[in-house]
C-alpha positions in Angstrom: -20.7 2.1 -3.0 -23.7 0.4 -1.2 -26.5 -0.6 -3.2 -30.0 -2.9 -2.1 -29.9 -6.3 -2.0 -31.7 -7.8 -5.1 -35.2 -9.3 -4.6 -36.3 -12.3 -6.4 -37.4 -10.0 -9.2 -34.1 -8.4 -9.6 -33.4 -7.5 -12.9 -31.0 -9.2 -15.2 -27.5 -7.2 -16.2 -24.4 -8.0 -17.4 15.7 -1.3 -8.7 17.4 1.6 -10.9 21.7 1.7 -10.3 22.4 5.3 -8.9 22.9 7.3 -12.1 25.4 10.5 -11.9 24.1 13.7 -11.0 25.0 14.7 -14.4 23.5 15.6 -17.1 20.9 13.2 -16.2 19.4 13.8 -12.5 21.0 16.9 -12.1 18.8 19.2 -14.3 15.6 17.1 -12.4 16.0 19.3 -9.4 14.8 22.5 -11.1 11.6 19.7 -12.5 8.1 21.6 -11.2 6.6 20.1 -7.8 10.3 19.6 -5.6 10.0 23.0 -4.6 13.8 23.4 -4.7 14.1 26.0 -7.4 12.4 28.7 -5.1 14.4 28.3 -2.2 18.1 28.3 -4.3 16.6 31.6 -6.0 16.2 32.5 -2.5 19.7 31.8 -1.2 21.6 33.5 -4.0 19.1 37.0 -3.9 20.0 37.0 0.2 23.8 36.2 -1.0 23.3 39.4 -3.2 21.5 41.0 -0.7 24.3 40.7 2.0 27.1 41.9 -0.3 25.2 45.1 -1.3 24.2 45.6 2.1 27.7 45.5 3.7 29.0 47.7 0.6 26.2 50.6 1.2 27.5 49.8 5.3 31.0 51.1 4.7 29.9 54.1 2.5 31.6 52.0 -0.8 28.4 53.7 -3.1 28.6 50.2 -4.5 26.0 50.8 -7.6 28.2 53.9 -9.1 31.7 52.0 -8.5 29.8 48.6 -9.9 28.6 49.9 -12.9 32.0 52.2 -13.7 34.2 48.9 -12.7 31.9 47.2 -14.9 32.4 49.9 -17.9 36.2 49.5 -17.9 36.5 45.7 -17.8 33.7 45.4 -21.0 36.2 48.3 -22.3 39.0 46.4 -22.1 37.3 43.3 -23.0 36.3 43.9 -26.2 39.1 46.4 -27.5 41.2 42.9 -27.5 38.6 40.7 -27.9 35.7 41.0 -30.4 32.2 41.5 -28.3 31.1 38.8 -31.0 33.1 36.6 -29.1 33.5 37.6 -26.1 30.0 38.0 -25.1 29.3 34.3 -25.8 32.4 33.5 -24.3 31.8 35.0 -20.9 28.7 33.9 -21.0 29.7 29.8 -21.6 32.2 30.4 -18.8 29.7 32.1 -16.2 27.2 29.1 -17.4 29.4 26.3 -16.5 30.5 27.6 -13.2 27.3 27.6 -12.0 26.3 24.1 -13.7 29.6 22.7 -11.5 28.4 24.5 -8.8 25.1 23.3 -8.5 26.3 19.4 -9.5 28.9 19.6 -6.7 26.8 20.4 -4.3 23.6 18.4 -5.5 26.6 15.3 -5.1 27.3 16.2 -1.9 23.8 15.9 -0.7 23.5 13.1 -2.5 26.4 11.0 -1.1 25.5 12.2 2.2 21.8 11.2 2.4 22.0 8.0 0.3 24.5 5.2 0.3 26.4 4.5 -2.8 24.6 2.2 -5.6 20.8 3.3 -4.4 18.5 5.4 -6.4 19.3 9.1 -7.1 17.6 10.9 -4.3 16.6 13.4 -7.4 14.6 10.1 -8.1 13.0 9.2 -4.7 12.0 12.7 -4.1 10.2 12.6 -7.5 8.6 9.5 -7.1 7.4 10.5 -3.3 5.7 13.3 -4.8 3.6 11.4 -7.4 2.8 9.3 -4.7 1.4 11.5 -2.0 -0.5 12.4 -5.2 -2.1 9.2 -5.5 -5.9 8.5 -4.4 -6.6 7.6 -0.8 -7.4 3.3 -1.2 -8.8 1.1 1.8 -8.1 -2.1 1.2 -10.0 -4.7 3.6 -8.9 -8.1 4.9 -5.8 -10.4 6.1 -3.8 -13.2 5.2 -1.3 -13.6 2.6 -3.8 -12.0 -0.4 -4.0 -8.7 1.3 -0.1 -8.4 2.0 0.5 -9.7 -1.6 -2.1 -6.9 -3.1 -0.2 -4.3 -1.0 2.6 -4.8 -2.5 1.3 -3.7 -6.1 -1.1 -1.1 -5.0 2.0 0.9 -3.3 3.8 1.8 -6.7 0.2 3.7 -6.9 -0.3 5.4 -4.2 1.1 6.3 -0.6 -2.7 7.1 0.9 -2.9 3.5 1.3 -5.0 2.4 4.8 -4.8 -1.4 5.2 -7.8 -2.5 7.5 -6.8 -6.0 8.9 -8.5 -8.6 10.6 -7.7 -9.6 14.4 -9.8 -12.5 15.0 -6.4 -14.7 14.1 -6.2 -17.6 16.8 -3.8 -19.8 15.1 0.0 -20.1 14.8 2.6 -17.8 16.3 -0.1 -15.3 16.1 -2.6 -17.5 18.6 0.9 -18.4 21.1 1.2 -15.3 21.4 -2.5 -14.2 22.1 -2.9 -16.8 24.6 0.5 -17.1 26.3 0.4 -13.1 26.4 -2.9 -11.5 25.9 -2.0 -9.5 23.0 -4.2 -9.0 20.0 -2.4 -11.4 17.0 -0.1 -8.9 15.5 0.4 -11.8 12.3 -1.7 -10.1 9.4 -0.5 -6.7 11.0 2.9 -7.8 10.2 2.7 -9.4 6.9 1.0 -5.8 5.6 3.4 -3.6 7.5 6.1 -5.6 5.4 4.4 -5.7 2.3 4.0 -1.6 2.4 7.6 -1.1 3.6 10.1 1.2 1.6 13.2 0.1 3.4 16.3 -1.5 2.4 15.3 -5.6 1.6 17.4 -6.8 4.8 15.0 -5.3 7.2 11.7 -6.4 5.7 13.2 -10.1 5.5 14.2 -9.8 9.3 10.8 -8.6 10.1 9.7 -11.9 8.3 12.1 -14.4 9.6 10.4 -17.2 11.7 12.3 -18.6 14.4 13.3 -22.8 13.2 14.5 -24.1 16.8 14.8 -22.9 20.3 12.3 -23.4 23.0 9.6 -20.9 23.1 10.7 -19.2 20.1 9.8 -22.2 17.3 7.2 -20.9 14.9 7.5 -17.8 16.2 8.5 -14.7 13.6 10.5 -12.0 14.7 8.2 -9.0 13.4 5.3 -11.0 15.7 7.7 -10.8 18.6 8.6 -6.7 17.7 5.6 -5.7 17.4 4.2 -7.9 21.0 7.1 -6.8 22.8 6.5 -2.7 21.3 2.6 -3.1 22.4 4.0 -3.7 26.0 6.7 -1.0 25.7 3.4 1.4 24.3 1.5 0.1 28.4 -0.6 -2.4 25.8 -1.3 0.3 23.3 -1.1 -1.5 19.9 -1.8 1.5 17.6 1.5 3.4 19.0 3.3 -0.1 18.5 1.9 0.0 15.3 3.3 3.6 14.3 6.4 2.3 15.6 7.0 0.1 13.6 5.8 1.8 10.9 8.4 4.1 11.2 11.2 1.6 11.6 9.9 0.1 8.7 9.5 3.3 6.9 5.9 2.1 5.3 4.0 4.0 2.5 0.6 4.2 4.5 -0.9 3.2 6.9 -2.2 -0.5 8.5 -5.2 -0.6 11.2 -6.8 -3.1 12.7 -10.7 -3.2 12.5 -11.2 -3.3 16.1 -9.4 -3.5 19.1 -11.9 -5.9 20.9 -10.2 -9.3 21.6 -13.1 -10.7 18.8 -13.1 -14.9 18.6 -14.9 -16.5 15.6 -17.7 -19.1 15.6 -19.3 -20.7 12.8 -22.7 -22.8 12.4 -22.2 -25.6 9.8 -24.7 -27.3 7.8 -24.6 -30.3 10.0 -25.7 -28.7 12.9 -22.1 -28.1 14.5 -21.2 -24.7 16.1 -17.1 -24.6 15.8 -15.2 -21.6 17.7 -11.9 -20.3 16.9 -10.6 -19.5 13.7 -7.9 -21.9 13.1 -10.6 -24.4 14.0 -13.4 -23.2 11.5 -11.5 -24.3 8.0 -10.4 -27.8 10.0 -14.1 -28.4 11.0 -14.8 -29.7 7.6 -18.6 -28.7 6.9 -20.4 -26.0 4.9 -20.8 -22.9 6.8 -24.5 -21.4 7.2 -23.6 -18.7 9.5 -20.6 -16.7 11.3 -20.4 -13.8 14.0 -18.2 -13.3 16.3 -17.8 -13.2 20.4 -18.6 -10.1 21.5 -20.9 -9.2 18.9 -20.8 -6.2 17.5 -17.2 -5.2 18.5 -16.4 -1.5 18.4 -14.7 0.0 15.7 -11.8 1.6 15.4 -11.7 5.6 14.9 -9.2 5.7 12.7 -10.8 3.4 10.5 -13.9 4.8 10.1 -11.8 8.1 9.6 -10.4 6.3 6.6 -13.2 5.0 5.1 -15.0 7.9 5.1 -12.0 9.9 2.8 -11.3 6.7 1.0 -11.6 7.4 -2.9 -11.6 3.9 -3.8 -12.0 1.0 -1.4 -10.9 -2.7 -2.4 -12.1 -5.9 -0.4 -9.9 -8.7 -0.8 -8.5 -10.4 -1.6 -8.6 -13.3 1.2 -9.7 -15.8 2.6 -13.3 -15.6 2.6 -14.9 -16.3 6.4 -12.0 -16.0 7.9 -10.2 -12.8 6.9 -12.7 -10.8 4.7 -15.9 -11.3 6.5 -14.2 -10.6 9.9 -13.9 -7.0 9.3 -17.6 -7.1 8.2 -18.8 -8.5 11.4 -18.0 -4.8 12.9 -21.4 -3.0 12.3 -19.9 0.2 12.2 -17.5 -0.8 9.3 -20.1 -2.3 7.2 -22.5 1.5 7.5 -19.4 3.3 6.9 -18.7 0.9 3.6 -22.4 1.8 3.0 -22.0 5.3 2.9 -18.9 6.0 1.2 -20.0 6.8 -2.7 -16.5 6.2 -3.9 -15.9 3.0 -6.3 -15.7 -0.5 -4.3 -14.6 -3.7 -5.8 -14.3 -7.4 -4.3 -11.4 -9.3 -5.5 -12.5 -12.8 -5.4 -10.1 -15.4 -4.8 -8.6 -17.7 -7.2 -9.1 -21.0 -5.9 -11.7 -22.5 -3.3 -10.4 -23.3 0.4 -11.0 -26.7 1.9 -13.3 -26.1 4.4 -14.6 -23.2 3.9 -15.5 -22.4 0.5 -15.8 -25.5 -1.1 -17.8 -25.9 -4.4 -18.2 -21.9 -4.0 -18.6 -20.4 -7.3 -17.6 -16.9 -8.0 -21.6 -16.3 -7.3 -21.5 -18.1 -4.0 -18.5 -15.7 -2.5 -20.8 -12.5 -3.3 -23.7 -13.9 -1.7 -21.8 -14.8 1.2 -20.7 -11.2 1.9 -23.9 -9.6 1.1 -25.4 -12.4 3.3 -23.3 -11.3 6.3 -23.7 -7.0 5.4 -26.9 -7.2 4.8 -26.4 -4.7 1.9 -24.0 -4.9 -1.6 -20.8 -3.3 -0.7 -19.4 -3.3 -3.9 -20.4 -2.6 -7.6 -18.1 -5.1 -9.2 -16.3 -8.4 -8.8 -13.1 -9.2 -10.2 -12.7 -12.8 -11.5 -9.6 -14.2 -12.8 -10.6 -15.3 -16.3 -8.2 -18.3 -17.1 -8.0 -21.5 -14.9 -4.3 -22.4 -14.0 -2.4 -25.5 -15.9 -3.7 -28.6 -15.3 -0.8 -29.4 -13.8 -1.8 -27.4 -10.7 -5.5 -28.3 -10.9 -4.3 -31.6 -10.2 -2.3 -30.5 -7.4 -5.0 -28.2 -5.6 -7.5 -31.1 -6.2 -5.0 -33.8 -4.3 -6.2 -31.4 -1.6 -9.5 -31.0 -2.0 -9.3 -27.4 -4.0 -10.9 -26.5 -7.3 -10.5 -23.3 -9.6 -13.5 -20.9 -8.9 -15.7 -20.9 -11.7 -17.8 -17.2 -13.0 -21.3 -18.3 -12.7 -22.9 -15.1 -15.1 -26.4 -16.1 -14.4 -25.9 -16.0 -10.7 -24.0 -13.2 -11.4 -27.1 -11.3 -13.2 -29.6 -12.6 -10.4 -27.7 -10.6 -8.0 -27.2 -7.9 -9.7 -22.9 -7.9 -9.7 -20.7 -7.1 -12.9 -17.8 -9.2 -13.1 -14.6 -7.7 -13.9 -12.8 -10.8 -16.0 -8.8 -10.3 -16.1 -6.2 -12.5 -16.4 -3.9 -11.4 -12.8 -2.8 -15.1 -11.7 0.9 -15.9 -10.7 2.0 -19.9 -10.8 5.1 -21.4 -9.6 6.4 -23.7 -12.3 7.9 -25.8 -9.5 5.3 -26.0 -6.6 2.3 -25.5 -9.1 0.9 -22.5 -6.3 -1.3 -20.2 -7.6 -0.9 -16.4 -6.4 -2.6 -13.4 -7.7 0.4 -11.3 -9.4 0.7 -7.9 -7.2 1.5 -6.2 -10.2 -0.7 -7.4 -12.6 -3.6 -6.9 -10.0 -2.9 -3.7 -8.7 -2.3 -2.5 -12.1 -6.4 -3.9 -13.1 -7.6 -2.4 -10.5 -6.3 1.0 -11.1 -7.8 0.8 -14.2 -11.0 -0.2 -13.3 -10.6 2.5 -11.0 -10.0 5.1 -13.6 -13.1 4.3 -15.7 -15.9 4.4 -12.5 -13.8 7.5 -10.4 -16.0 10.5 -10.1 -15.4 13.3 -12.6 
């Protein structure tokens, strides 16, 4: 939610194995919510239905004949067997003819719909209900920290909206925006991977990055899908988009801010004005201010759309000037952010970037985003609250990276509450330091628990 900047008087605060479809999965098909048990009660009463209605046809007075036939065979029945036992007799028999029924035919369905090892479909139709229950989150950014954040928040919810940069100018993503005209379809791609519920195969395909081959090197194949869908779509990259959603059979939905072909610029410290994104980090000086050419690109519907339902609305987390603040150079991003009255949190990152944030402490990042919004966006920050090994301090420092320290006085100035939680991943081998997409989704679904609206 969108609160005042602070004045100088601002007060001080602080993968399952397919399992049989019985006994185990079978009885979860009459669980409340599938909406199976309503039409099966359905079937069998039109069954019934039929047979009474084709015996009244024919003149066979079925109730009178029905209830005598019935008469003699209990007759019968119990004058050789006792109705003590017979009663619970029948009854066992008629119950496990219609317990083989249904798992018979439940199997059928089952070996029909889904190949042989996956999860019970019982199972996926469970867990796409409790999804599609799950609050609506828009999640702002690009790079590798949104894509990795995704990947945790989707065992949360499927009313996921990914807003995504497009000022990208670097990479396979710039090739192809220069060579072709195409907005950079890179961030797109790493989210639309991260979100997608289909078999591992096609997700790593989506990923792969061509190693040789002229014109191809560097490129990846999902940047390629997507370019060459946009110009199937007559250049429209939101049906390209859907498409591949689809293929990809994603759990929400990924936008990008604006469709405007936006390039960065940046005023350093020194004086220097550097253009491009991929040129801004390499530039080397402290930024003062960024924006964007055109200002003030358009937004996109949808987004706003999104943004206006979202329950909960996470920024980051990413690289700061160049895939955060981005989406915040669209005014009509920043007022919608303003408006919405749902809880919003800033996920700030782990380590500083060379070039862009360095010597930024956790105080620094929020003032650069308020600096750029000209209002708070968010009522919280989370902070990572142990450093990584020294190991990999010494490895991010070779490169001129440091851990980002909580300044609480700063903090307090400003008016922010940081949200301390220990949600780092590090590679014993390579000493990288990742936020964990479990561990961090998991946080922030608790934090969003405690500040949701009654």
């Amino acid at each position: 939610m969108a609160k005042p900047l602070p004045s100088n008087k601002s007060p001080v605060w602080g993968i399952r194995h397919r399992k049989a479809a019985w006994p185990g999965s079978g009885w979860k098909w009459l669980f409340p919510g599938l909406a199976v048990k309503r039409w099966l009660s359905l079937a069998v009463g039109g069954v019934l239905l039929m047979v009474l209605g084709i015996a009244i046809w024919t003149e066979l007075t079925p109730i009178f004949r029905l209830k005598r036939l019935i008469d003699i065979t209990l007759r019968l029945i119990t004058t050789w067997i006792p109705n003590n036992i017979s009663g619970p007799l029948v009854t066992g028999i008629g119950l496990v003819m219609v317990v083989l029924g249904f798992r018979s035919a439940l199997r059928s369905i089952e070996d029909v719909l889904i190949p042989e090892g996956d999860e019970a479909l019982v199972d996926k139709l469970l867990s796409r209900r409790r999804l599609s229950r799950g609050p609506r989150i828009v999640v702002l950014g690009g790079g590798t920290g949104l894509s990795n954040l995704l990947r945790g928040l989707k065992r949360y919810s499927s009313n996921i909206t990914a807003i995504v940069t497009v000022a990208d100018d670097g990479g396979s993503s710039g090739r192809l925006r220069r060579e072709i005209g195409v907005l950079p379809p890179g961030d797109i791609r790493n989210c639309l991977t991260a979100l997608a519920n289909e078999e591992k195969l096609l997700t790593e395909l989506f990923q792969y990055r061509f190693q040789s081959g002229e014109g191809l090197s560097g490129h990846s194949f999902g940047n390629l899908f997507i370019t060459a869908l946009t110009a199937v779509t007559g250049g429209d990259l939101i049906r390209a988009i859907t498409a591949t959603s689809q293929v990809l059979a994603i759990q929400g939905r990924v936008l990008p801010a604006t469709l405007a072909d936006v390039t960065l610029w940046a005023e350093l410290s020194d004086g220097r004005r550097v253009v491009g994104e991929s040129s801004i980090a390499k530039a080397g000086g402290r930024i003062c201010r960024i924006g964007c050419d055109p200002p003030n690109p358009p937004a996109l519907p949808e987004v706003i759309e999104a943004i206006e339902a979202a329950e909960f609305v996470v920024l980051g987390p990413g690289s700061l000037y160049t895939s955060i603040i981005p989406n915040l150079l669209v005014p009509e991003i920043v007022e919608a952010l303003a408006k919405n009255m749902a809880p919003h949190i800033y996920v700030c990152n782990i380590m500083t970037e060379p070039g862009e944030t360095d010597g930024y402490t956790v105080g620094d990042h929020v003032m650069a985003l308020d600096r750029v919004a000209g209002v708070r966006l968010f009522d919280g920050v989370l902070v990572q609250r142990e450093p990584p090994s020294p190991r990999a301090l010494e490895h991010y420092r070779r490169s001129g990276s440091e851990f980002v320290v909580l300044d609480p006085d700063k903090l307090a100035y400003l008016g922010c509450r940081a949200v301390l939680a220990n949600v780092m991943q590090e590679d014993p081998e390579t000493g990288l330091v990742r936020h964990n997409p479990e561990r961090l989704a998991a946080m922030l679904m608790r934090w969003f628990d405690r500040h949701r609206p009654l």
